[in-house]
C-alpha positions as CSV (number, residue, x, y, z in Angstrom):
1,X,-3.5,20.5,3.0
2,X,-0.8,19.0,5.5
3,X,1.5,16.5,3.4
4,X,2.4,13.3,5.1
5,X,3.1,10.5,3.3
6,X,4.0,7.2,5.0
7,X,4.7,4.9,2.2
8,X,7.8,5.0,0.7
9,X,10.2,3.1,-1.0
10,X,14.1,4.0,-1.5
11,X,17.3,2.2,-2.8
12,X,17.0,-0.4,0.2
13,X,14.8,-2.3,-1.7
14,X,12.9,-0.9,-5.3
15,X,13.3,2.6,-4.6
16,X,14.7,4.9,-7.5
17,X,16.1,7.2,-4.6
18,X,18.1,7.1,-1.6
19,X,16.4,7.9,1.8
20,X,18.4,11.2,2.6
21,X,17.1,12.3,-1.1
22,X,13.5,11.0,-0.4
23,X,14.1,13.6,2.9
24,X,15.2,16.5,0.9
25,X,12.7,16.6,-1.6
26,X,9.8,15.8,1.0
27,X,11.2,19.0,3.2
28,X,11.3,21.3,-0.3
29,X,8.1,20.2,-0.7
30,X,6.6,21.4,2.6
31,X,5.7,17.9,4.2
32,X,5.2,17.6,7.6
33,X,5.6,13.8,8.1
34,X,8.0,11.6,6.0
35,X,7.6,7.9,6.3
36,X,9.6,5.1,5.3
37,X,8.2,1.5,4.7
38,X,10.7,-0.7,2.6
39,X,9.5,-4.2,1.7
40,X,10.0,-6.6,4.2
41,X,12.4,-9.5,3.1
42,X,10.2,-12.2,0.9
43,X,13.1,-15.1,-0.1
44,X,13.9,-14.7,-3.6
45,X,12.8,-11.6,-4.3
46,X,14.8,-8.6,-5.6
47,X,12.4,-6.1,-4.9
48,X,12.5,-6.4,-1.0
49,X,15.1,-5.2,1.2
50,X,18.0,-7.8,2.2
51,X,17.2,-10.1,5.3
52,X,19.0,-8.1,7.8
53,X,17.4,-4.9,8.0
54,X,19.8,-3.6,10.3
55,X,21.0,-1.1,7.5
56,X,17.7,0.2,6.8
57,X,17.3,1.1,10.5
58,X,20.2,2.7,11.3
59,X,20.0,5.2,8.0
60,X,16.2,6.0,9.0
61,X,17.6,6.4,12.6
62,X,20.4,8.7,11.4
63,X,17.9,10.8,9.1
64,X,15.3,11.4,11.7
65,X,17.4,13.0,14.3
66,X,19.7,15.1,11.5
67,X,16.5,16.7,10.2
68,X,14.4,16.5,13.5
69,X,13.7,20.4,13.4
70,X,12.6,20.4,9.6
71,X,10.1,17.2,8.9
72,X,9.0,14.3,11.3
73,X,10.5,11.0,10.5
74,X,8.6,7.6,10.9
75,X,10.6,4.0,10.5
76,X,8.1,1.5,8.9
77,X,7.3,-1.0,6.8
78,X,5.5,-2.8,4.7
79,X,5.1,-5.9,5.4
80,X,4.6,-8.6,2.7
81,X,1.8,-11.0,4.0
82,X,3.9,-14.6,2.9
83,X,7.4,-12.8,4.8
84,X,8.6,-13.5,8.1
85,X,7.4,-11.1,10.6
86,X,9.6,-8.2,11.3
87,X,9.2,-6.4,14.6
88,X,10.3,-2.5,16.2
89,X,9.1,0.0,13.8
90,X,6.5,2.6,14.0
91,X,4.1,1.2,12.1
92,X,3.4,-1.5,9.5
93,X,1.4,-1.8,6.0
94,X,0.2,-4.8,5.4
95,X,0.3,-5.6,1.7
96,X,-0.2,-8.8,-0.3
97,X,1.7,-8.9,-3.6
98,X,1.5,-12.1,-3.9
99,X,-1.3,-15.1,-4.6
100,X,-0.1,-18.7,-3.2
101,X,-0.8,-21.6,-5.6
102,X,0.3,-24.8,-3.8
103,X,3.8,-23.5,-3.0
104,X,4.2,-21.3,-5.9
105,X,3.7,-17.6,-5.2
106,X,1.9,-15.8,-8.2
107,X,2.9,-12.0,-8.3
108,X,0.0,-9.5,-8.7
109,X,2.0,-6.5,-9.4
110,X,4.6,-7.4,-11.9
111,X,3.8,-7.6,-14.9
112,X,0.5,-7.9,-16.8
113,X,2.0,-11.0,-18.9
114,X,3.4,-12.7,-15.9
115,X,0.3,-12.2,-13.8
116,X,-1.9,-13.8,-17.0
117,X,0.5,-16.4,-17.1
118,X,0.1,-17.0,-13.8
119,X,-3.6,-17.2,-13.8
120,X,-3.2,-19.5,-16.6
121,X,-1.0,-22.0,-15.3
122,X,-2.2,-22.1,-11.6
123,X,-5.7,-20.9,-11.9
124,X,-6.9,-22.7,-15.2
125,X,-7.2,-19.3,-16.6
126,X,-9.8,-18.3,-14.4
127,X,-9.3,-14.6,-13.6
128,X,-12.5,-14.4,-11.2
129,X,-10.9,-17.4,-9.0
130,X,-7.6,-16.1,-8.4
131,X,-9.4,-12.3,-7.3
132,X,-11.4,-14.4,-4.8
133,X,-8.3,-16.1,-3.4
134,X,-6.8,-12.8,-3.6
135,X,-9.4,-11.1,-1.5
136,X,-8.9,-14.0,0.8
137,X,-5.7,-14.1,1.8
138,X,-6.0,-9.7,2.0
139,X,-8.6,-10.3,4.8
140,X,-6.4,-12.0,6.8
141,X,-3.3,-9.5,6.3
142,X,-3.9,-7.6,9.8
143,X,-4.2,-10.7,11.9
144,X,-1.2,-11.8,10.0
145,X,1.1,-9.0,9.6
146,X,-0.7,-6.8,12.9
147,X,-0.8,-3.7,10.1
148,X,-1.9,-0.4,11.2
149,X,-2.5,0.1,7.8
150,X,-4.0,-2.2,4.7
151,X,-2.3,-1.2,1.5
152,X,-3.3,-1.1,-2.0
153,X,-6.1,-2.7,-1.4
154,X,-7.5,-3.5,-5.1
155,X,-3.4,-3.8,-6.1
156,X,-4.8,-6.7,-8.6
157,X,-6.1,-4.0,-10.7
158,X,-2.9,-2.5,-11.4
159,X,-2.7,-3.4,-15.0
160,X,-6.9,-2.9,-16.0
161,X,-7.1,-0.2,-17.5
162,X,-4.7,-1.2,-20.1
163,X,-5.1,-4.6,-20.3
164,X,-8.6,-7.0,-19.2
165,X,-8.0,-9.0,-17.3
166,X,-10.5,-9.2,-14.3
167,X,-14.0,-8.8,-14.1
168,X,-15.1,-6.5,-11.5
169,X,-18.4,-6.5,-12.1
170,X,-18.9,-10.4,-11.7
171,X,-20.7,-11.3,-8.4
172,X,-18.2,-13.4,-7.2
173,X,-15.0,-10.6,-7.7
174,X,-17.9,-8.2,-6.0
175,X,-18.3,-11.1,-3.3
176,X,-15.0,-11.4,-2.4
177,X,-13.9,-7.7,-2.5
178,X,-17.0,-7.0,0.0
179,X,-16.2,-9.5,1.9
180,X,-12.2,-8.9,2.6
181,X,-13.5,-5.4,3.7
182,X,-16.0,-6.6,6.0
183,X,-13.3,-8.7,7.8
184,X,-10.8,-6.0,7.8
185,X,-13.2,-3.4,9.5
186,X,-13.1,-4.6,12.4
187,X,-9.5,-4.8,12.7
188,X,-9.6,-0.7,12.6
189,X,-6.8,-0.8,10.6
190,X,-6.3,2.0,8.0
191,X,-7.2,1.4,4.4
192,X,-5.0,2.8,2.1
193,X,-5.5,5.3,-0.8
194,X,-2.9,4.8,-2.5
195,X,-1.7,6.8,-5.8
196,X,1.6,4.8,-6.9
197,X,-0.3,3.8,-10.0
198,X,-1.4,6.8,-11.0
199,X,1.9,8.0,-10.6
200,X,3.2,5.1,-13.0
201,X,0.2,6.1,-15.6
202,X,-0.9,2.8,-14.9
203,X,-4.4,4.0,-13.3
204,X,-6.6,7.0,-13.7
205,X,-7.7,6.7,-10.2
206,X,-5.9,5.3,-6.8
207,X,-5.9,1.9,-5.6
208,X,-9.2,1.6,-3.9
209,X,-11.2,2.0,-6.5
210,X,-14.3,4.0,-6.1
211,X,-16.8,1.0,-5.8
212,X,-14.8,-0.1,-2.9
213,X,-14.0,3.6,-1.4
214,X,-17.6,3.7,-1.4
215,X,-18.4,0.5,0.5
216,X,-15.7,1.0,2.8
217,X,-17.0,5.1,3.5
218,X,-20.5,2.9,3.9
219,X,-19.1,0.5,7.0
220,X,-17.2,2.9,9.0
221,X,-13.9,2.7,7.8
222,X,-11.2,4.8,7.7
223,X,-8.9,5.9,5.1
224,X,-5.2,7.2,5.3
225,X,-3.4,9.0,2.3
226,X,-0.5,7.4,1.0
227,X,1.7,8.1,-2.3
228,X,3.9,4.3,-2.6
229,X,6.3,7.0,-4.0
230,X,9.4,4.9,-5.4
231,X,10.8,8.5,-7.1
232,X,11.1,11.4,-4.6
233,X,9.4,13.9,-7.6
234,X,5.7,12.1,-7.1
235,X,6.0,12.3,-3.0
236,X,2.5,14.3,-3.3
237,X,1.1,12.6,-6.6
238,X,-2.4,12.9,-7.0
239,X,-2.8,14.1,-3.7
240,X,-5.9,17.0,-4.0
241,X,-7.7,15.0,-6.6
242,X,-7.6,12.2,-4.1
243,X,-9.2,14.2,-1.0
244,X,-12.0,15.2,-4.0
245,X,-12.9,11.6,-4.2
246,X,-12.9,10.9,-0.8
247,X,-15.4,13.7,-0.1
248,X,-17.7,12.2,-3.0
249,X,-17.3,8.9,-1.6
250,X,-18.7,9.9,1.8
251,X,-15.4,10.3,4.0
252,X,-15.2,13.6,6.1
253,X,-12.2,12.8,7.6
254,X,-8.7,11.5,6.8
255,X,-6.0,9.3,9.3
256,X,-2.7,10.0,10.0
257,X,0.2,8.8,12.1
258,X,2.3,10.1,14.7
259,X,5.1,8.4,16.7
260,X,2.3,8.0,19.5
261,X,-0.4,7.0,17.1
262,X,-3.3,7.6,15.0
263,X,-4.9,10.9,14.7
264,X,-7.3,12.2,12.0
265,X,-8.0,15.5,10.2
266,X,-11.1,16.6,9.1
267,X,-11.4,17.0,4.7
C-alpha cells in the first residue's frame, strides 16, 4: 500500500516528536505523503499549539522544501470545533474534543475519570445525554470549522473498552450517531479512520467503530486513512488491518490529499 498519513501531532502542541523527526522516520518508512495537523489554539489548553502559529508554519515551510525530492509535505490542521478559526493551510480536520455545558467545556479525550466526572457534574450522570450532545455539536463541525476531513469521529469511545461508560447500543446514542453522519454526508467531507487509540492500547479497533464504518459505507461516504501519530514509531499503526475492515465494511476505495486536492485509490 502507499503510506500517507495526514494527521500528526509534533512538539508544537502534544507531540512526543519534533517535525524534522516526524520527517525522518516517515521517509525511512517509505511514505509518500507526510502531513502535519497540530491543534489549533483552544484558550487554556496545554495540549494545542500557542496562539500564534507563525512558528508552526515556518518549520513545516522549511521541511517541505528541504525534503521536497524524498516525501510530499502538507501544512494542516486540526481544527478544534470551540477555537477560533485559523485560515492558509492545506487542509483542515475538524475534530471536537470537547462537550460545552453552559460555558464549561467538558473534555472527551482526557481522561476516563475526568470525562465521568464531567458527565456527572454537568450531565446529571447521564452518559447517553452527553453522547447525544456530542453527536450534535460533531454534525455541525464542517460548517463550523470548513474541514475537508471529520476526525475521530466516535473519539467518546476512547476509554470503552476499559472502562463503561457509554451505551452504544441504546437508541438514542444509535440516534444521535446516525444522525451526525447523516448531516455530515452531505458536506463530502472525509471521515476519518483513525488508529491513534489503537496505537495507545486504548482500542482494539480504530475510531469509527464498525457499526458506524458500516452506516457511513451504506450512505455514500468516504473514508480517508489517518494514524493521529503523536510518536513518529506508530506513523503506519494499524494501517493493513485497517484497509481489511474497510473492505468488510463495504468501502472499495480510500481518499487522499494532494496539494491540489482530493483523490482516491482503489482498496
Amino acid at each position: 500500500m502507499i503510506l500517507r498519513n495526514y494527521h500528526t501531532h509534533t512538539t508544537f502542541c502534544d507531540g512526543k516528536d519534533t517535525a524534522e523527526e516526524m520527517v525522518l522516520s516517515a521517509i525511512e518508512k517509505g511514505f509518500q505523503t507526510l502531513g502535519f495537523s497540530g491543534h489549533s489554539p483552544l484558550e487554556g489548553e496545554d495540549w494545542c499549539m500557542q496562539p500564534d502559529t507563525g512558528a508552526y508554519r515556518a518549520e513545516i515551510a522549511r521541511l517541505k522544501e528541504k525534503y521536497k525530492d524524498k516525501i510530499e509535505i502538507l501544512c494542516g490542521i486540526e481544527q478544534d470545533y470551540y477555537s477560533e478559526p485559523e485560515q492558509g493551510y492545506d487542509y483542515i480536520i475538524g475534530s471536537v474534543h470537547c462537550v460545552k455545558a453552559g460555558e464549561i467545556l467538558i473534555a472527551v479525550d482526557d481522561t476516563a475519570e475526568a470525562l465521568i466526572n464531567g458527565i456527572n457534574e454537568h450531565f446529571g450522570g447521564d452518559a447517553t445525554a452527553f453522547a447525544c450532545e456530542y453527536f450534535r455539536t460533531l454534525s455541525d463541525v464542517v460548517n463550523k470549522t470548513g474541514a475537508q476531513i471529520i476526525g475521530h469521529f466516535d473519539l467518546i469511545e476512547k476509554f470503552s473498552e476499559k472502562v463503561n461508560i457509554f451505551a452504544p447500543e441504546h437508541p438514542m446514542y444509535i440516534e444521535a450517531a446516525k444522525d451526525a453522519i447523516d448531516k455530515l454526508i452531505p458536506t463530502r467531507a472525509l471521515f476519518e479512520v483513525n488508529t491513534g487509540a489503537m496505537a495507545r492500547g486504548l482500542r482494539t479497533c480504530p475510531y469509527p467503530a464498525k457499526q458506524w464504518l458500516e452506516y457511513i459505507s451504506q450512505k455514500g461516504g468516504d473514508v480517508i486513512l489517518n494514524s493521529d501519530c503523536h510518536d513518529k514509531r506508530y506513523l503506519d499503526h494499524g494501517f493493513e488491518e485497517c484497509i481489511q475492515l474497510l473492505k468488510a465494511c463495504g468501502f472499495s476505495r480510500i481518499a487522499y490529499l494532494t496539494k491540489d486536492g482530493t483523490d482516491y485509490t482503489k482498496i
